[in-house]
LOVO-973113 format. One record per residue (C-alpha): residue in three letters; residue number from 1; x, y, z. Coordinates in nm, 3 decimals, always signed. Example, Ala and Ser with C-alpha at 12.3 -4.5 7.8 and 13.67 -1.06 7.14 Angstrom:
! residues 2
 resn resi    east   north      up
  Ala    1  +1.230  -0.450  +0.780
  Ser    2  +1.367  -0.106  +0.714
END
This chain:
! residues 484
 resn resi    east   north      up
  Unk    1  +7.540 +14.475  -2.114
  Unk    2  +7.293 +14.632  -1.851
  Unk    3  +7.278 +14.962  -1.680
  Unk    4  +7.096 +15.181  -1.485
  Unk    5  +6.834 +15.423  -1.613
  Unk    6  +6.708 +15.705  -1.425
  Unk    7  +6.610 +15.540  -1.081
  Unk    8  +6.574 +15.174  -1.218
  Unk    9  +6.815 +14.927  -1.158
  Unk   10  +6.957 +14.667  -1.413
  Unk   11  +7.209 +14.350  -1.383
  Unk   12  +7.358 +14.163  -1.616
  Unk   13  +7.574 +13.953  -1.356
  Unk   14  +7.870 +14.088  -1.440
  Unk   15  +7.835 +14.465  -1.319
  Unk   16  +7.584 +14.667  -1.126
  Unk   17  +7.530 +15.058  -1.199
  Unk   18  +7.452 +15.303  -0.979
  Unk   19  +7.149 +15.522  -1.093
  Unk   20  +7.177 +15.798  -1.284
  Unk   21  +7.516 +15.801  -1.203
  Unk   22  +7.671 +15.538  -1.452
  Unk   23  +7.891 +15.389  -1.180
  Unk   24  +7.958 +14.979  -1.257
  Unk   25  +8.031 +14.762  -0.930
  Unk   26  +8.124 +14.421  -0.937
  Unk   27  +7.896 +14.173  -0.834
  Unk   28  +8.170 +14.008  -0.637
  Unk   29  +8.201 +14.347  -0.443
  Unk   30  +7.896 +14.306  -0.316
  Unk   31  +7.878 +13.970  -0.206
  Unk   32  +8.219 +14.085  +0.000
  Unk   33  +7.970 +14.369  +0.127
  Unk   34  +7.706 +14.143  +0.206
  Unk   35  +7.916 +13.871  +0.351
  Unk   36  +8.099 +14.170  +0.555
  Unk   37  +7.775 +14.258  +0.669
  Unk   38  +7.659 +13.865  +0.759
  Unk   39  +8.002 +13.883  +0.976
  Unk   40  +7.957 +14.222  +1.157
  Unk   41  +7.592 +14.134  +1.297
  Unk   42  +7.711 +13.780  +1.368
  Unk   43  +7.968 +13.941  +1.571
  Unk   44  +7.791 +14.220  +1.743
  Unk   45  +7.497 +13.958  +1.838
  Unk   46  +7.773 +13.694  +1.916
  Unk   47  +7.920 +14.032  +2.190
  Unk   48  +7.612 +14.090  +2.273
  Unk   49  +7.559 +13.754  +2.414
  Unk   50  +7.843 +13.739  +2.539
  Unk   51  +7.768 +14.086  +2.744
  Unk   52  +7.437 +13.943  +2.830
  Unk   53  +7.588 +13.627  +2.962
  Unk   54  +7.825 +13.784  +3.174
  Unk   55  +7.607 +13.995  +3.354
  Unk   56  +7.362 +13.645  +3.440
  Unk   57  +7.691 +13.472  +3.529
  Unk   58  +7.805 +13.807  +3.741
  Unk   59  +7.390 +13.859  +3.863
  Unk   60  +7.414 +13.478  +3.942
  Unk   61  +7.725 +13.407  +4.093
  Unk   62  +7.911 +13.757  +4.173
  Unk   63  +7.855 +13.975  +4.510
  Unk   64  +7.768 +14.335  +4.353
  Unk   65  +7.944 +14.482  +4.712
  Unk   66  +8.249 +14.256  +4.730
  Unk   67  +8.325 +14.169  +4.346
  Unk   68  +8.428 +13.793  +4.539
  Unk   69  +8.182 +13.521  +4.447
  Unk   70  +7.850 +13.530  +4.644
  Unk   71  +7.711 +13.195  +4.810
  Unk   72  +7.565 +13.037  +4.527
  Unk   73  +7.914 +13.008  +4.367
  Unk   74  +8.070 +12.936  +4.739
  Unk   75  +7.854 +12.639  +4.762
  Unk   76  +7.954 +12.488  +4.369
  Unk   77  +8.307 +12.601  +4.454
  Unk   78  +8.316 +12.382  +4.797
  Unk   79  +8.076 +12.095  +4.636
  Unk   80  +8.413 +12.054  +4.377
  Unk   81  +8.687 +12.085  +4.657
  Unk   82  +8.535 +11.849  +4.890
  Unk   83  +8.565 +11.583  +4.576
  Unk   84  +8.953 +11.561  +4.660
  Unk   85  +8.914 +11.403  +4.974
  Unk   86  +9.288 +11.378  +5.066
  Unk   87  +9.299 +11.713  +5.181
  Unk   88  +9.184 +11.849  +5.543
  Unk   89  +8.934 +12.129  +5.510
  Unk   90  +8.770 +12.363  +5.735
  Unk   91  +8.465 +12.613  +5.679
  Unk   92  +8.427 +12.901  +5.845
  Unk   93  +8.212 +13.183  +5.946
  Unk   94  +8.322 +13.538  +5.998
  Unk   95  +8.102 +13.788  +6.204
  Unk   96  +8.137 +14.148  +6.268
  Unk   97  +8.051 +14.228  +6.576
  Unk   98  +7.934 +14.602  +6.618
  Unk   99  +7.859 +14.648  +6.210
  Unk  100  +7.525 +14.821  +6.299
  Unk  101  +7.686 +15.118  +6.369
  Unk  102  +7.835 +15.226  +6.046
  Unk  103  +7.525 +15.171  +5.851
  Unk  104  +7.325 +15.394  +6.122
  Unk  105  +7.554 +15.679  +6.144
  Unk  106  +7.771 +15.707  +5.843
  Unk  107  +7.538 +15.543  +5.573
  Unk  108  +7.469 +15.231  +5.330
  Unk  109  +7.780 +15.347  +5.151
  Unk  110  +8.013 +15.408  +5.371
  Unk  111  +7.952 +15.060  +5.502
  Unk  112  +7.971 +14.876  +5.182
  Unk  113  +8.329 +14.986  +5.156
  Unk  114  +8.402 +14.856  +5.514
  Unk  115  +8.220 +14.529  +5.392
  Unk  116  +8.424 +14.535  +5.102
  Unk  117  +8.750 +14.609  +5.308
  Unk  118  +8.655 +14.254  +5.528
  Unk  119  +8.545 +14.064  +5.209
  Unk  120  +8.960 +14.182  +5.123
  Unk  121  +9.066 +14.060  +5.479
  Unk  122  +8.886 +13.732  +5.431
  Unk  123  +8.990 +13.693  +5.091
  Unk  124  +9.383 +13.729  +5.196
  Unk  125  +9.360 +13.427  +5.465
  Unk  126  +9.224 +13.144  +5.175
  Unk  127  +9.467 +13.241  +4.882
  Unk  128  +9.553 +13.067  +4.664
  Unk  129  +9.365 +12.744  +4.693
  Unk  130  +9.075 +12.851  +4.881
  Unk  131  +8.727 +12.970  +4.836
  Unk  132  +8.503 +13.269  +5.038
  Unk  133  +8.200 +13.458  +5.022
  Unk  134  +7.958 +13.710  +5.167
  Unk  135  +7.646 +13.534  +5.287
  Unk  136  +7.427 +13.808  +5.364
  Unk  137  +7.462 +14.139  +5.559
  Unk  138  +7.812 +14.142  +5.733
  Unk  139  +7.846 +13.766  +5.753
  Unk  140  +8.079 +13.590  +5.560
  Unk  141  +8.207 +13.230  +5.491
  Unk  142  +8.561 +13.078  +5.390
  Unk  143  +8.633 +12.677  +5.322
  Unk  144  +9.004 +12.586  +5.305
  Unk  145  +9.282 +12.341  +5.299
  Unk  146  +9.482 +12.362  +5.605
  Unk  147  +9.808 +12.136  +5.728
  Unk  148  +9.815 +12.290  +6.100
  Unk  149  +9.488 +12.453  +6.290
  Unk  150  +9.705 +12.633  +6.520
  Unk  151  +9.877 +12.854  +6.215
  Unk  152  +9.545 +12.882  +6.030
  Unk  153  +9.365 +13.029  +6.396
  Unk  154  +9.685 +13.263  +6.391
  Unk  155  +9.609 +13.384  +6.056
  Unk  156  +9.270 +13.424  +6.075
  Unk  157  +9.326 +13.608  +6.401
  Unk  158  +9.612 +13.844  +6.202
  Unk  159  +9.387 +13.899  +5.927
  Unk  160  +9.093 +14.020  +6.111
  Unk  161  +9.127 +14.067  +6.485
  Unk  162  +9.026 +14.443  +6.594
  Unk  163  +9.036 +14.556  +6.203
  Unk  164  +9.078 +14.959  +6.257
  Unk  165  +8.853 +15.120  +5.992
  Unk  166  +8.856 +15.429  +5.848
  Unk  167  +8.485 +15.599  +5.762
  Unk  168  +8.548 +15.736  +5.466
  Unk  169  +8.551 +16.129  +5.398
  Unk  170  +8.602 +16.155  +5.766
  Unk  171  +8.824 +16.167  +6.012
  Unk  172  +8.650 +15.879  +6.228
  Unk  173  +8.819 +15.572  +6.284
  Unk  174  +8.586 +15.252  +6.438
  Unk  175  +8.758 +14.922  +6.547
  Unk  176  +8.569 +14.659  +6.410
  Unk  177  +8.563 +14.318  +6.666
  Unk  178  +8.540 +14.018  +6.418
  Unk  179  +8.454 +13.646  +6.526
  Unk  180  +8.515 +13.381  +6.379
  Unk  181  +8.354 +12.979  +6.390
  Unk  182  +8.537 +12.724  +6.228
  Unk  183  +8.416 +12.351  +6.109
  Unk  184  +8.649 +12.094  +6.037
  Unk  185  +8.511 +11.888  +5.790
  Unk  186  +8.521 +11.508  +5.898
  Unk  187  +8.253 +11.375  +5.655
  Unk  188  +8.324 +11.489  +5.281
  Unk  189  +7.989 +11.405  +5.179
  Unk  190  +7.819 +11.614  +5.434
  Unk  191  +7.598 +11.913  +5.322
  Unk  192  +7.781 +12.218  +5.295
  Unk  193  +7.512 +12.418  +5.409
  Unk  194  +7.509 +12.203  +5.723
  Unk  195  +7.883 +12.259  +5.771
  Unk  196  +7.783 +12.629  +5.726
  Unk  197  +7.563 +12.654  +5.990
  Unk  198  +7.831 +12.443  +6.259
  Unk  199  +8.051 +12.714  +6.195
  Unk  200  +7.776 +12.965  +6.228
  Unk  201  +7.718 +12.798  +6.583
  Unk  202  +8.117 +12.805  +6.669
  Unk  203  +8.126 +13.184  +6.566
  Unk  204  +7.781 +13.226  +6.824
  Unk  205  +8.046 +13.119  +7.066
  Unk  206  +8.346 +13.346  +6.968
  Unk  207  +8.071 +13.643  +7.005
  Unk  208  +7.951 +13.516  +7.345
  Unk  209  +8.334 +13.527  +7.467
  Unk  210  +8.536 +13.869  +7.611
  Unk  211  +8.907 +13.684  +7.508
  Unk  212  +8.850 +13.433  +7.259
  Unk  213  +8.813 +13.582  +6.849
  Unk  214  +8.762 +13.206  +6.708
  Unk  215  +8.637 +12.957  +6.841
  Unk  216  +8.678 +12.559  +6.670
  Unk  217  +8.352 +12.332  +6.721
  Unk  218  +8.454 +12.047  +6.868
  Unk  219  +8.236 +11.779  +6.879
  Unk  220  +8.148 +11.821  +7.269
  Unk  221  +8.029 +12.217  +7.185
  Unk  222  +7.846 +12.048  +6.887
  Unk  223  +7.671 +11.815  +7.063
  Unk  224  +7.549 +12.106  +7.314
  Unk  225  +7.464 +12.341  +7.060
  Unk  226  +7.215 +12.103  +6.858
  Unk  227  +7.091 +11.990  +7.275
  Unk  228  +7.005 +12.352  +7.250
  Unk  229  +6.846 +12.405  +6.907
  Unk  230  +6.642 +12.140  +7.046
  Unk  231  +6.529 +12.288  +7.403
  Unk  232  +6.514 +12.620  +7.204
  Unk  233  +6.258 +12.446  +6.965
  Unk  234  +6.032 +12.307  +7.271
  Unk  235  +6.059 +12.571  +7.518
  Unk  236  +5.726 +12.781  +7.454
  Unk  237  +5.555 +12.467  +7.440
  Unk  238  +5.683 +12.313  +7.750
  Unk  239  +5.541 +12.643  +7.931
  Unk  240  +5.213 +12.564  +7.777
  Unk  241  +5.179 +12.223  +7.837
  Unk  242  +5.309 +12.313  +8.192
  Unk  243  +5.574 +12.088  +8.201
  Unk  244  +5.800 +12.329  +8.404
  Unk  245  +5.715 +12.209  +8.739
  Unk  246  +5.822 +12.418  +9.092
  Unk  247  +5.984 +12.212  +9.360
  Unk  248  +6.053 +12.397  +9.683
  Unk  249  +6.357 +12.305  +9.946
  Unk  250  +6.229 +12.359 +10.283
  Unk  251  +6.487 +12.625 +10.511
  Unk  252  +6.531 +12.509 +10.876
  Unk  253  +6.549 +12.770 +11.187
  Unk  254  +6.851 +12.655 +11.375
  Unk  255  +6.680 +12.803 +11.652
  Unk  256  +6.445 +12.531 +11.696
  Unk  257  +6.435 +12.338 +11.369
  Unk  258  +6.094 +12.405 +11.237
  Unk  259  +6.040 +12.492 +10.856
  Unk  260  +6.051 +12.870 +10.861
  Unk  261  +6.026 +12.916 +10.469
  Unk  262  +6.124 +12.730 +10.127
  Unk  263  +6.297 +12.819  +9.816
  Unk  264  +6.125 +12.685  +9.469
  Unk  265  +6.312 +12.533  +9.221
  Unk  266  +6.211 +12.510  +8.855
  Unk  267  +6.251 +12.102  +8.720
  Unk  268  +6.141 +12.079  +8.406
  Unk  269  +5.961 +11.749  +8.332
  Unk  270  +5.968 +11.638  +7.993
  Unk  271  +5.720 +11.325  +7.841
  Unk  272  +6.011 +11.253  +7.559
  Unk  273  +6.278 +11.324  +7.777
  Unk  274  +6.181 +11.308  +8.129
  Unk  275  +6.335 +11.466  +8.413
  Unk  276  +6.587 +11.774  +8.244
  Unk  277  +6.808 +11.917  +8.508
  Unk  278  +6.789 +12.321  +8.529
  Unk  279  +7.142 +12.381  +8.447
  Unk  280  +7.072 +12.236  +8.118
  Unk  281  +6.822 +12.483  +8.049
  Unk  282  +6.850 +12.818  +8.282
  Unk  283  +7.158 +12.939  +8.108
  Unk  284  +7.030 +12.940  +7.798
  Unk  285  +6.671 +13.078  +7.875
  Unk  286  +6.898 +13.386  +8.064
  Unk  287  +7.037 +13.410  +7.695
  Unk  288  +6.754 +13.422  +7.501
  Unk  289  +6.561 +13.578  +7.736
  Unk  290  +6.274 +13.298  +7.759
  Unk  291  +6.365 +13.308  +8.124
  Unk  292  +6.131 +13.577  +8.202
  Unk  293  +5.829 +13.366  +8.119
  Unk  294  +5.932 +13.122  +8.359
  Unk  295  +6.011 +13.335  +8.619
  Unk  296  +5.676 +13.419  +8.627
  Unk  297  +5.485 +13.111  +8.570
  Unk  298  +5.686 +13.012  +8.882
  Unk  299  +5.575 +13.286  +9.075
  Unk  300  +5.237 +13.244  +8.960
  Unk  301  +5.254 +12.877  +9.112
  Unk  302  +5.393 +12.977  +9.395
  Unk  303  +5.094 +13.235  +9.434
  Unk  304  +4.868 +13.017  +9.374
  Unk  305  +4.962 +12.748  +9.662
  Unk  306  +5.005 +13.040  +9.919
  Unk  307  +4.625 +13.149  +9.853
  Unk  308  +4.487 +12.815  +9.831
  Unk  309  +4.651 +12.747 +10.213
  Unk  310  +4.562 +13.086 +10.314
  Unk  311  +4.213 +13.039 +10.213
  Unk  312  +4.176 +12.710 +10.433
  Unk  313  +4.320 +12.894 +10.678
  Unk  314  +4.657 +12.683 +10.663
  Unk  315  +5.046 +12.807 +10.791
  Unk  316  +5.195 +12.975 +10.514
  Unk  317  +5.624 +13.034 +10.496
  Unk  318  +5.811 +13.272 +10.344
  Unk  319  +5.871 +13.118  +9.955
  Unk  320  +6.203 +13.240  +9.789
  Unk  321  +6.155 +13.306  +9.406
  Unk  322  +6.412 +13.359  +9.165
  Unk  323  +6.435 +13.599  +8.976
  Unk  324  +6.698 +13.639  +8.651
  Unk  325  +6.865 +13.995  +8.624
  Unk  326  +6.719 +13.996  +8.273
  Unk  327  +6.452 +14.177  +8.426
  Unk  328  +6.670 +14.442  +8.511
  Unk  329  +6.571 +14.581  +8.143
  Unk  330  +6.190 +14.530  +8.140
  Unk  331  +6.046 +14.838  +8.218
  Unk  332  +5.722 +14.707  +8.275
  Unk  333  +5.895 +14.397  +8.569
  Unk  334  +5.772 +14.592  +8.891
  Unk  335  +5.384 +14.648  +8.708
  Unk  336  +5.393 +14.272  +8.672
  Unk  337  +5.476 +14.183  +9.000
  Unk  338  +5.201 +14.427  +9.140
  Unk  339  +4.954 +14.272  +8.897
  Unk  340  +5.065 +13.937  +9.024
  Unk  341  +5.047 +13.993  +9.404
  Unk  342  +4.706 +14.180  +9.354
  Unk  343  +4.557 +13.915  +9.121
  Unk  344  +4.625 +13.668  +9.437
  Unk  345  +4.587 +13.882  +9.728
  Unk  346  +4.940 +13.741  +9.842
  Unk  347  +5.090 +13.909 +10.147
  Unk  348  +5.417 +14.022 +10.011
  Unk  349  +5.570 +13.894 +10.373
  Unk  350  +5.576 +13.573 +10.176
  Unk  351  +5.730 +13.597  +9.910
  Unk  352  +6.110 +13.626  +9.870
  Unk  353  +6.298 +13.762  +9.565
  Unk  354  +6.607 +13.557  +9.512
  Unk  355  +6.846 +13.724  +9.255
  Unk  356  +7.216 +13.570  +9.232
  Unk  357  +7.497 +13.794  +9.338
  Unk  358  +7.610 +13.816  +8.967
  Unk  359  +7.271 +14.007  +8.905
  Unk  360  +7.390 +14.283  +9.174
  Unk  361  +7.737 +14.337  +9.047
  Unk  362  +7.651 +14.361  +8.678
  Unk  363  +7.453 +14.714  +8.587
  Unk  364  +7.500 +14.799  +8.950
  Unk  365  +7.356 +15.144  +8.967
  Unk  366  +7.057 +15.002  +8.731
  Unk  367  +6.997 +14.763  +8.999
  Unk  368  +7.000 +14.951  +9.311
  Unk  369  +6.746 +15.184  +9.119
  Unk  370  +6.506 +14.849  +9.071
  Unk  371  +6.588 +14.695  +9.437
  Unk  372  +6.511 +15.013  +9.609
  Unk  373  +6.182 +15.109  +9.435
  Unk  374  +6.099 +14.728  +9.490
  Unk  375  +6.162 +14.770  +9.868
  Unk  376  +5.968 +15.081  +9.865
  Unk  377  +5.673 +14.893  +9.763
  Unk  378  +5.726 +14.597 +10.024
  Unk  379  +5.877 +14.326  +9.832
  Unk  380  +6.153 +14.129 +10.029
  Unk  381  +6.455 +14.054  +9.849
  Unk  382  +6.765 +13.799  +9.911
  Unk  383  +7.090 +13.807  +9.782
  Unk  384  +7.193 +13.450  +9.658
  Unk  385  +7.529 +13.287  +9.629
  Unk  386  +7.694 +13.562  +9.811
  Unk  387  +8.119 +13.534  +9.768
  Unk  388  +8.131 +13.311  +9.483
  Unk  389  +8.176 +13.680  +9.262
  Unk  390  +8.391 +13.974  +9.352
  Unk  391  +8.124 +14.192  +9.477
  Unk  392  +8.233 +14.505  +9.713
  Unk  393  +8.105 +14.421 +10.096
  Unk  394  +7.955 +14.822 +10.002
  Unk  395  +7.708 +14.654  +9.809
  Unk  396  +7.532 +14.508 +10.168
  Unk  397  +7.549 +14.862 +10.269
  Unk  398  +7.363 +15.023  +9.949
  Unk  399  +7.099 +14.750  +9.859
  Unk  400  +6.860 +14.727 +10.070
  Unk  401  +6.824 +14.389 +10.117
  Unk  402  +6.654 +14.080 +10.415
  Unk  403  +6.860 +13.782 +10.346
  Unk  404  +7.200 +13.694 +10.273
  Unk  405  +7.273 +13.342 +10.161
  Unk  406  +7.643 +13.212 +10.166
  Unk  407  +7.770 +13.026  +9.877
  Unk  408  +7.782 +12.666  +9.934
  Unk  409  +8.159 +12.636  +9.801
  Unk  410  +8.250 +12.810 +10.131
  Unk  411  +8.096 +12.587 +10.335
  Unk  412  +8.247 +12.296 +10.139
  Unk  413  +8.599 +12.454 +10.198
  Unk  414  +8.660 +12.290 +10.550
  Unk  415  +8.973 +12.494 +10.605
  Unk  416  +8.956 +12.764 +10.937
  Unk  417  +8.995 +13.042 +10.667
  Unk  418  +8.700 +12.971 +10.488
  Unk  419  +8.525 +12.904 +10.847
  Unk  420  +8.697 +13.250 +10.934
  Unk  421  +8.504 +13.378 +10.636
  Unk  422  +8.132 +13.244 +10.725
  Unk  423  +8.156 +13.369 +11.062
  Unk  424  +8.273 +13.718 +10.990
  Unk  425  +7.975 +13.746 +10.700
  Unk  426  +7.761 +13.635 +10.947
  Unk  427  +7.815 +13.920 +11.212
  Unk  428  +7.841 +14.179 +10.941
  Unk  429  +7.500 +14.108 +10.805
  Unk  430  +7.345 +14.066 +11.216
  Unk  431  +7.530 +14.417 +11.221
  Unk  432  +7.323 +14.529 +10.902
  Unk  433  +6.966 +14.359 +11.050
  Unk  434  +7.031 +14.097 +10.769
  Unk  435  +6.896 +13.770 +10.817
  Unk  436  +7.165 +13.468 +10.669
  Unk  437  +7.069 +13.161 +10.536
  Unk  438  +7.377 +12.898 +10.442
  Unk  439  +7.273 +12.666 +10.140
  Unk  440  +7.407 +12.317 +10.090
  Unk  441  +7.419 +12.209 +10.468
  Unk  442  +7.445 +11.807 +10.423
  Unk  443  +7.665 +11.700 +10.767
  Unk  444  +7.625 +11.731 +11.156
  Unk  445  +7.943 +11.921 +11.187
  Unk  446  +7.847 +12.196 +10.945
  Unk  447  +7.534 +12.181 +11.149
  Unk  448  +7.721 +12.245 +11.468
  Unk  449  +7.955 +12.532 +11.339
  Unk  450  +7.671 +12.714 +11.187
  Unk  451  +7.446 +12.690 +11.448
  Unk  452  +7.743 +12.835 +11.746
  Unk  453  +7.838 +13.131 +11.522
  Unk  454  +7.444 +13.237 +11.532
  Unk  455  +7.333 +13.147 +11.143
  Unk  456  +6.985 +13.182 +11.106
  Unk  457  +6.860 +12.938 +10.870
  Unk  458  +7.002 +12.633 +10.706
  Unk  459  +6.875 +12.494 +10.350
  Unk  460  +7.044 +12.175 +10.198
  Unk  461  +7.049 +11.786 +10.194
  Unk  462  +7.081 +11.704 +10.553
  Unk  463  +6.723 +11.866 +10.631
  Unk  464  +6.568 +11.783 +10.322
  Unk  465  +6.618 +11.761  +9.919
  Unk  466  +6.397 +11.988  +9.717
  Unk  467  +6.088 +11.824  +9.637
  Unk  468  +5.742 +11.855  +9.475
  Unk  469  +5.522 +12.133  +9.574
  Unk  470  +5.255 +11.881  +9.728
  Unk  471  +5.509 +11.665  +9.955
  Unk  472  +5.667 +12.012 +10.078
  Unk  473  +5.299 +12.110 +10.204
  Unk  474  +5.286 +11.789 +10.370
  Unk  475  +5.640 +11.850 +10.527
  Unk  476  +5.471 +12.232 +10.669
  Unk  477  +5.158 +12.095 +10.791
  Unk  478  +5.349 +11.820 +10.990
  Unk  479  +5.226 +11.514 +10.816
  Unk  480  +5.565 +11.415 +10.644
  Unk  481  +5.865 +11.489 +10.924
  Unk  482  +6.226 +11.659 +10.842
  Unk  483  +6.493 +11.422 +10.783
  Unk  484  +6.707 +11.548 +11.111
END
């Protein structure tokens, strides 16, 4: 046998003593100890992975605001579901509107919980079978099964139409406006980041609309949408290349029938796509505000032909410009007109501001403040498409403005109340020292009627089309005649 002496250690297999102490332990003891030990560390690291791998799979795959997967996992999530192709899907998008707010007066925090409270909202409509996710910022994303669109629009518009939100540790309440895009999915093996960003396009829709929360892309919207990712992509290069072209539509005295002005028209003249008619474009440069730009390059044009003919001593008209009511919030519009008309040393006797009657009755006070400063400094202006809104006739008595042009849908509307209607604008603007010009003149007995109720100036098909700049010089200087 073998023991301990003073501090040295000694085993004989059987027993180990403790130092100085004469204490035996079985050797099988501590192989339990150390085999204890072995198991606790394995454990601890084996938890310890396990902790660590949890917080990749929650860093990877988790929203930190929401505690709902984030996009990563939306996109695995959907990439599985859309495997089962005997189900109908749909993705969608979710947008709140006014979410700016919170964040900019009541804090980060306060507007993670309303974030939180949507992710809740959004989470509600797909249960049980169905998947959703914050994107980024206040945008979210839900795929689904569905049996009938019509119940699944109601829910989504139960869930999170007008949600009423409490700020928390206040007594402020916001209603948050929500819009919604949704995709249905036709093609299982289509992208789901493309399907994403349909839905995205459908929910750009919803926003744009006073009545309608969400908004379904249907193939016709689709098709218009990517028409206008496309113009959207070549639009600052089309100004460049100067492919928008001005086209002016002569006006006709009825007094004697001689060309007493011209309106220009933007055409936009593409090499890939040739001639692209302004309706496909104009709405959407009032949108994103590209507009502007070609407001001016048009006037510049314009400009440009009055001061060549004024410098060869040629006739010069009146030319009618349009003008977008985006301008309305550039402070800096009526410094770039004066920089304009003194960079061409135009007379301002020829030029006409055209602005729609839309542009008069929306920010209305704004408006008269920019029309009447622009009168003060000379500029002529013309209301266009007057009656096709619901302006008040008070409008004609607090803008100051020299022409009045009648909407051509009253002139098409051959009934004696519409023709009721023309003649009574008529006298009311002669009664206000308004000059009236009726647009889309195209047969001799609209010719007649307007010229015995005293209309001043015609503009439309039966005197001429709108054409290039150079054949409507030609038309002024008498070497190409008026059709009537």
């Amino acid at each position: 046998m073998m023991f301990f002496t003073g501090a040295g250690v000694s085993l004989n297999g059987k027993f180990i003593a403790a130092a100085g102490g004469g204490i035996y332990i079985p050797a099988f003891l501590v192989l339990l100890i150390v085999i204890m030990v072995v198991v606790l560390s394995s454990y601890f690291i084996w938890l310890a992975n396990r902790h660590m791998k949890k917080a990749i799979f929650q860093h990877a795959n988790i929203d930190d605001i929401t505690g709902y997967g984030n996009y990563a996992k939306f996109v695995d999530d959907a990439n599985i579901m859309l495997k089962y192709d005997d189900m109908h899907y749909v993705v969608g998008y979710v947008d709140i509107s006014n979410f700016k707010i919170i964040n900019d007066f009541y804090g980060r925090k306060s507007g993670d919980l309303v974030l939180k409270m949507i992710a809740d909202r959004v989470h509600d409509i797909v249960v049980p079978d169905g998947i959703c996710a914050r994107i980024f910022a206040d945008r979210f994303v839900f795929m689904v099964s569905y049996l009938d669109l019509g119940s699944l629009e109601y829910m989504v518009e139960t869930h999170l139409s007008e949600a009423d939100v409490e700020i928390p540790q206040t007594n402020v309440h916001i209603r948050l406006k929500c819009n919604c895009g949704i995709y249905r999915v036709d093609d299982y093996r289509e992208n789901i980041n493309d399907m994403v960003d349909k839905a995205s396009m459908a929910a750009k829709i919803s926003k744009n609309s006073v009545s309608k929360m969400v908004t379904v892309l249907e193939k016709e919207i689709s098709s218009t949408i990517v028409n206008n990712q496309k113009i959207t992509y070549k639009m600052n290069d089309a100004l460049s290349n100067q492919e928008f072209v001005p086209y002016i539509q002569p006006k006709i005295s009825f007094r004697d029938g001689r060309i007493v002005g011209g309106e220009a028209l933007v055409r936009w003249i593409s090499p890939e796509d040739g001639m692209i008619p302004p309706d496909k474009f104009i709405p959407l440069f009032e949108q994103n505000g590209f507009v502007t730009k070609v407001d001016f390059y048009m006037l510049e044009k314009v400009c440009a032909m009055l001061k060549a003919r004024s410098d060869i001593g040629k006739r010069n008209v009146p030319i009618s410009v349009n003008q977008s009511r985006v301008h309305i919030y550039d402070k800096m519009y009526i410094n770039k007109l004066i920089n304009t008309f003194d960079k061409y040393g135009i007379d301002k006797e020829n030029i006409i501001f055209e602005l729609t009657e839309s542009a008069f009755t929306e920010n209305t006070d704004d408006m008269i403040v920019l029309i009447k400063r622009m009168k003060t400094l000379g500029y002529r202006i013309s209301m266009d498409d007057f009656g096709c809104g619901y302006s008040s006739l008070n409008m004609l008595n607090l803008l100051p403005i020299n022409e009045l042009k009648i909407d051509k849908a009253f002139l098409d509307d051959e009934s004696p109340k519409s023709r009721f209607i023309i003649k009574t604008i008529v006298e009311l603007a002669h009664g206000l020292g308004i000059s009236i010009v009726c647009e889309g003149v195209e047969t001799d007995e609209q010719v007649r009627f307007l010229r015995h109720i005293g209309c001043d100036v015609a503009q439309g098909y039966y005197y001429a089309k709108p054409m290039p700049m150079n054949d409507f010089e030609k038309m002024l200087d008498g070497r190409m005649s008026v059709t009537k």
